[in-house]
C-alpha positions in Angstrom: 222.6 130.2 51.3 221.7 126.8 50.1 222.0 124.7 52.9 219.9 127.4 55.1 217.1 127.5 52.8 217.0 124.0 52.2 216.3 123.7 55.5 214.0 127.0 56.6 211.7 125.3 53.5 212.0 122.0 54.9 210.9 122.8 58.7 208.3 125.3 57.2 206.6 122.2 55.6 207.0 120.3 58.8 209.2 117.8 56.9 212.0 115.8 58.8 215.6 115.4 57.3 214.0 111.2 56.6 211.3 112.2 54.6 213.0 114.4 52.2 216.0 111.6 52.5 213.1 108.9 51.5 211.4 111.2 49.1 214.8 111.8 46.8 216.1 107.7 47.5 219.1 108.9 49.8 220.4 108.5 53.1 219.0 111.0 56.3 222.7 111.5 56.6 223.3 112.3 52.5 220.3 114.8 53.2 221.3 116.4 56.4 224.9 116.8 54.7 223.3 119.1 51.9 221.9 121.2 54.8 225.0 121.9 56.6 226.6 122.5 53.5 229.1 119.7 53.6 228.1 118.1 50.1 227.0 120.0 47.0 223.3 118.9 45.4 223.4 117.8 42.1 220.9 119.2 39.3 218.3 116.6 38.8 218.3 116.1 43.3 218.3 120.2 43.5 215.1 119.8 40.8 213.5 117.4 43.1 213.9 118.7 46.4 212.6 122.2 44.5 209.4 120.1 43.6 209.0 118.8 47.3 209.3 122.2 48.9 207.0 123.9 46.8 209.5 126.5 45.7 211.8 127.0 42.6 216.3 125.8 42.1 216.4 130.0 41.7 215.5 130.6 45.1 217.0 127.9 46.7 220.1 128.7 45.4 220.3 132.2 46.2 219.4 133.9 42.5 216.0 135.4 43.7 214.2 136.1 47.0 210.8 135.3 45.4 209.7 131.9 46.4 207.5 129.8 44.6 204.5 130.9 46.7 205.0 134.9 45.7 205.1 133.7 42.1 201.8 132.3 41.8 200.4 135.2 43.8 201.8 137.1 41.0 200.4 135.2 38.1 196.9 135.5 40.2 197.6 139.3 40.5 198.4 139.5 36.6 195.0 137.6 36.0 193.1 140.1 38.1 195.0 143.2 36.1 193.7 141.9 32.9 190.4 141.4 33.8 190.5 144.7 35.1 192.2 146.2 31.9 189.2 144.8 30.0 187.4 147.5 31.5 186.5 150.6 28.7 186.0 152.6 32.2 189.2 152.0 33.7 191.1 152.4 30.6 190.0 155.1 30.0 190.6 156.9 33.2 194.1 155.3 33.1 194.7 157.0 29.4 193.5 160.5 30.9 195.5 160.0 33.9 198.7 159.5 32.2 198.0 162.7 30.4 196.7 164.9 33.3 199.0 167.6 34.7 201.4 166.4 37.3 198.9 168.7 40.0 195.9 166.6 39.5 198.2 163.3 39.1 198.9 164.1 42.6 195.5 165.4 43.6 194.1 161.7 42.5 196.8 160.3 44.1 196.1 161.6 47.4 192.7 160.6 46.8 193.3 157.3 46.3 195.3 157.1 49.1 192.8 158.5 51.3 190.0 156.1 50.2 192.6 153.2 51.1 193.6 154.3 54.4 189.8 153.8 55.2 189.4 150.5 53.9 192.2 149.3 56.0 190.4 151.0 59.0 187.1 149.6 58.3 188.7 145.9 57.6 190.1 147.0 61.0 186.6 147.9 63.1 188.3 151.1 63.3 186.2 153.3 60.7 183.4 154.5 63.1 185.6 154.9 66.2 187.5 157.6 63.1 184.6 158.7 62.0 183.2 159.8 65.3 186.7 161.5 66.4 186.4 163.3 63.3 182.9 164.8 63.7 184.0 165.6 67.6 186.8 168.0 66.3 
C-alpha cells in the first residue's frame, strides 16, 4: 500500500524519484527502494515525504483513504456549516424538521431533491431545453 501511494502522490505532483531523493538528503536509489517496497521508511522520512506530497503518514500508510486534500475540504465545509448554523432561520427549520412526522420529512425531502436536480441541470445549460420538454407534454 505504501510503496504504491508513495508513488501515485509523487507522479501526481509531477515529482521525479531525485527530487524527493534531494528533498529528504537520500540517494534516488534509497528513494525508488521505498517505492518498490524493498526498504521500510522510517518515522521522521515517512513525516517528511508526508509534508512534500501534501498528504498525511495515515493515508500513506494505508489507515485512511482521505488524503490530505479531502481533509481541508472538510474543514472548509465545517466552516461553511457554522456560518450557516448561525442562522435563527435555518435552525429553526432544522429544529421543526427533526420533529415533523416522518410523511412531511419525506415530503421536504423530495423537495429538496427536486430543487437540486435543477440546479445541476441549469449549471449544465440543460434547464430550458427541461423546461420546454416539460411544457410540450
Amino acid at each position: 500500500m505504501l510503496a504504491k501511494r508513495l508513488s501515485d502522490l509523487r507522479t501526481k505532483h509531477n515529482l521525479t524519484q531525485q527530487n524527493m531523493a534531494d528533498y529528504l538528503g537520500i540517494t534516488r536509489q534509497a528513494y525508488g527502494n521505498y517505492e518498490l517496497g524493498k526498504r521500510d521508511v522510517d518515522t521522521v522520512t515517512l513525516a517528511n515525504i508526508a509534508d512534500k506530497l501534501d498528504t498525511t503518514t495515515d493515508f500513506l500508510l494505508g489507515r485512511t483513504n482521505i488524503p490530505i486534500q479531502d481533509h481541508k475540504l472538510i474543514k472548509e465545509e465545517i466552516a461553511e456549516y457554522v456560518t450557516m448554523f448561525n442562522d435563527s432561520e435555518l435552525k429553526t427549520f432544522l429544529k421543526e424538521y427533526v420533529v415533523a412526522p416522518k410523511k412531511q420529512q419525506q415530503e421536504i425531502h423530495r423537495y429538496w431533491k427536486m430543487m437540486r436536480d435543477a440546479e445541476i441541470l441549469r449549471k449544465m445549460g440543460g434547464w430550458e431545453e427541461e423546461c420546454q420538454s416539460s411544457e410540450q407534454d
